[in-house]
N, C-alpha and C positions, 0 to 999 in steps of 0.2 A: 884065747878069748877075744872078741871081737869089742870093737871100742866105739862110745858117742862122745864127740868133742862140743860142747857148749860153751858157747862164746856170749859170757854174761857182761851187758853194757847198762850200767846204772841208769843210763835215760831209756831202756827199751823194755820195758816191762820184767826186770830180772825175777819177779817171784813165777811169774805164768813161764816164763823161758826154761828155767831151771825144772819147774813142774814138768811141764812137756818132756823133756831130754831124761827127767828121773824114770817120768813113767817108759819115756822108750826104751830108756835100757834095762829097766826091770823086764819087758815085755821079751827081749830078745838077750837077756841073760849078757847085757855086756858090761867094760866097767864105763864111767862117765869120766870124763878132762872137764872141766872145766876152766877157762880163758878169762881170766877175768880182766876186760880192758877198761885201763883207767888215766887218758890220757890230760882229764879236765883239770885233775888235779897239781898236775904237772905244770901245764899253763900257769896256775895258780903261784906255785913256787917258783916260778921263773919269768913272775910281772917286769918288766921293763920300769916301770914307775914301782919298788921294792918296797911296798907298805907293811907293817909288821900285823896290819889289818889282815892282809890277806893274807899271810904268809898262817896264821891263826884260824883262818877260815877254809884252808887248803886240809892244815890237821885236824879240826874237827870234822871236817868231810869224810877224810881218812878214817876216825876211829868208827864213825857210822857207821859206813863200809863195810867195816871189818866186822863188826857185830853183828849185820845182817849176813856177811858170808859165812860168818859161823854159826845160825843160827838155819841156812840154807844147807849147810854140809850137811849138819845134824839129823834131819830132816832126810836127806839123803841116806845116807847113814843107817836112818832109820827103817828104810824102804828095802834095806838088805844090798843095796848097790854099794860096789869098790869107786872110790872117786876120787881122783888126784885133783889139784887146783895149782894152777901156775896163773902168775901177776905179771902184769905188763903196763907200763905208761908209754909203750910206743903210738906214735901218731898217728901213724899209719896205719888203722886196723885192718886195713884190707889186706896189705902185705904179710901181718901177725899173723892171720887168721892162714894165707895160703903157705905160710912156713910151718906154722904148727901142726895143719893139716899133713901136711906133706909127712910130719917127723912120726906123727901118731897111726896114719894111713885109716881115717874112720870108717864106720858104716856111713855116717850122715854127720853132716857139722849143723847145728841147728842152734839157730837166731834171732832174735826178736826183732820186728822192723816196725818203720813208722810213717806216718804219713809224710811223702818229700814235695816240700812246695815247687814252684815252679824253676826257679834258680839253681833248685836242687838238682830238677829232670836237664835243665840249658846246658851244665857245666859239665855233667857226665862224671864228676869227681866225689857225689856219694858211697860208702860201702860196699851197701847194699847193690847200686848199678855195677858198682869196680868187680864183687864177687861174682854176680851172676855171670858178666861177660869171661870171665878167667878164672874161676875155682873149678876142680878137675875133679871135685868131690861132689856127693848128695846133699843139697843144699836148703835143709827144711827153714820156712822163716816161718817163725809162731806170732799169730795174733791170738787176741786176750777172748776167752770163750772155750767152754768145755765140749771137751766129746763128744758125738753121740755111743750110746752101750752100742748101738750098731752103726758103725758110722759108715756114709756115703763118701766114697773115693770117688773123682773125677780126673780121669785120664784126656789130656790136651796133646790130638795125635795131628801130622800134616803130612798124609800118606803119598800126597803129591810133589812134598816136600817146595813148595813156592817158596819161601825163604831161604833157600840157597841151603835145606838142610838136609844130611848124609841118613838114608835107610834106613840103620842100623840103630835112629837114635830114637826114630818110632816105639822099636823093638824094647828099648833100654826102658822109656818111658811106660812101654804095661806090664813090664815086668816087674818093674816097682811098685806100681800103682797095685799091681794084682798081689804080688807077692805081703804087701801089707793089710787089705780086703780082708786078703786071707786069714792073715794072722789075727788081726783084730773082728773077726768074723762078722764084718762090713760088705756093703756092697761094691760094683764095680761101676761104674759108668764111662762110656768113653765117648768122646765127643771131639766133631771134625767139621771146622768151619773154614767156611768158603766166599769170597768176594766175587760175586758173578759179572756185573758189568763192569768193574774196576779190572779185575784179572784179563776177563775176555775182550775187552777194549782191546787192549795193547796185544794182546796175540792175533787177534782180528788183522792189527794193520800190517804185523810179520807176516799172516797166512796166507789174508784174503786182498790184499791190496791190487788195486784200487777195486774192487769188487763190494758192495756192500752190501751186506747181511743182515736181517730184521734182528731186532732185540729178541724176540721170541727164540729166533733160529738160533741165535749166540749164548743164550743165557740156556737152552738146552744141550746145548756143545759142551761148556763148561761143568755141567751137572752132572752131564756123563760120564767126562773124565775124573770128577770128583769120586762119583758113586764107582763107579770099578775100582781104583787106587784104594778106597776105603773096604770095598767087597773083597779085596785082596789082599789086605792086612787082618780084617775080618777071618780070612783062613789059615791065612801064614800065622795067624798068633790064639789059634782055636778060642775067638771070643763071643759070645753071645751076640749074634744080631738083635734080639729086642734090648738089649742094652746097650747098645751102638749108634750111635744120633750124627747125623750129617744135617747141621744148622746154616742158615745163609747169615752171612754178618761181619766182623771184625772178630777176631777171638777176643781182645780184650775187651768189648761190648758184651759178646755173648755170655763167655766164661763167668763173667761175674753175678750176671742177673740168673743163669741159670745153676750156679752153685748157692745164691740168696733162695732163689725160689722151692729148691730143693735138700735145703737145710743140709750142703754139702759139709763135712769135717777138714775134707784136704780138695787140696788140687794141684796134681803132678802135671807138669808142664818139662818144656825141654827149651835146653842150648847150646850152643857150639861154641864152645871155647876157642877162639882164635889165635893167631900171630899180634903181635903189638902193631903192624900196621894196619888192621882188619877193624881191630878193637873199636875204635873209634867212628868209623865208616859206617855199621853195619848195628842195625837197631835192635832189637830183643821185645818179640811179645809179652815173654817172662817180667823184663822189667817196663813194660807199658800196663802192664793186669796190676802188678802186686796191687801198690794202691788200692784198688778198685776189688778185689777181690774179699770175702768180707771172712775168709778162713783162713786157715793153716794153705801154705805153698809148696810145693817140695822144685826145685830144681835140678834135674838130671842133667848132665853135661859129657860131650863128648868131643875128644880133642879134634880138631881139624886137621888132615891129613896135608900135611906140604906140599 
């Protein structure tokens, strides 16, 4: 039987997180893990300044906790799902989260996330950024807001792959994206956005140097190439052309307004898992959208070839 690992974090919405991860593994007949990381309390019991204050407010935090996770299983429990729960105060949830994964091998590790202020995006040392760039797993992040009975999938393809990204992960991303449509008997959307004079600037001065090219002529070059690379995934992955949208923009501009505007449920996006010296280098639309994105995310990931 095939497994959902849910990685329940008491500041990330854990009643909507758990909901999601129950209902998906009822939908796909798996059992649920549940991860329950509770690093704050740890803190707590190991104040440097050792107040019996806090040391009292670490263990009523604790019995809370507890109350609600049992009262969450139950609930579980009750939805006909098999669900284990393992506890953890490690700090490092990012590391927890890709060891656990690794031990359980799931469909999807699915997590609640949250708005990260600016400090958050500078440092690169958030969860949520650490897992996207290096979890090797399906990596749904749940915001707070229900389904639709026929929910709208939004598949984020780059058939030209301009982000330095591998073919193959096109492929991976509609496959999920369609594979779940399906099951949930939703729609499919897929969408492919393109930077015309940012892009075609710089390949202008590799092409055309010193030769110079009207913006018309350039920004039809670029289109071109768009539109075939997309006509060509279009056939390699038999998808519906009127549901196939080639938009001018930034993905994470576009992606968002047009998952708002169309009352999206999910939106399947990709990344490439790197080397640790890549990691840091190499930026992620994935985690420039989440924020801004006003649904459920799924991350598909593909390992980077040596």
């Amino acid at each position: 039987m095939t497994s959902i690992l849910c990685v329940v974090e008491y500041g990330n919405y854990p009643q909507e997180v758990v909901a999601r991860a129950t209902w998906l593994a009822k939908a796909r007949n798996s059992n649920l893990h549940l991860l329950v990381c509770d690093p704050i309390t740890d803190y707590l019991g190991e104040s440097y300044v050792y107040l019996l204050e806090s040391q009292h407010i670490a263990d009523t935090i604790r019995v809370q906790q507890e109350e609600a996770l049992e009262q969450m299983v139950a609930v579980i429990q009750s939805e006909g799902v098999e669900v284990h729960v393992n506890r953890s105060t490690e700090r490092n949830v990012a590391n927890l989260v890709r060891n656990e994964a690794a031990a359980r091998d799931p469909d999807f590790v699915v997590k609640g996330t949250h708005y990260h202020d600016p400090s958050e995006r500078a440092s690169l040392r958030d969860t949520d950024w650490d897992l996207i760039r290096d979890l090797e797993y399906p990596l749904w992040f749940v915001k707070p807001g229900e389904w639709q009975e026929k929910p709208l999938i939004v598949a984020a393809v780059d058939p030209v792959h301009s982000h330095d990204k591998p073919a193959h992960l096109d492929q991976r991303i509609v496959e999920q994206a369609r594979d779940l449509a399906t099951q949930f008997g939703g729609m499919l959307d897929i969408i492919h956005t393109y930077q015309s004079i940012e892009e075609i600037g710089t390949r202008a001065t590799w092409s055309f140097k010193p030769v110079k090219l009207s913006v018309e002529e350039l920004d039809m070059k670029i289109r071109t190439e768009h539109r075939q690379a997309l006509d060509a995934l279009i056939e390699r992955c038999d998808l519906d052309p009127d549901r196939t949208h080639m938009l001018p923009g930034r993905a994470d501009e576009i992606l968002p307004s047009y998952a708002m505007a169309n009352n999206a449920s999910l939106v399947v996006m990709g990344a490439l898992a790197r080397g640790r010296i890549k990691q840091r280098m190499v930026g992620s639309t994935a985690a420039r959208s989440l924020d801004r994105i006003p649904c459920d995310v799924l991350v598909a990931h593909v390992r980077e070839l040596d």
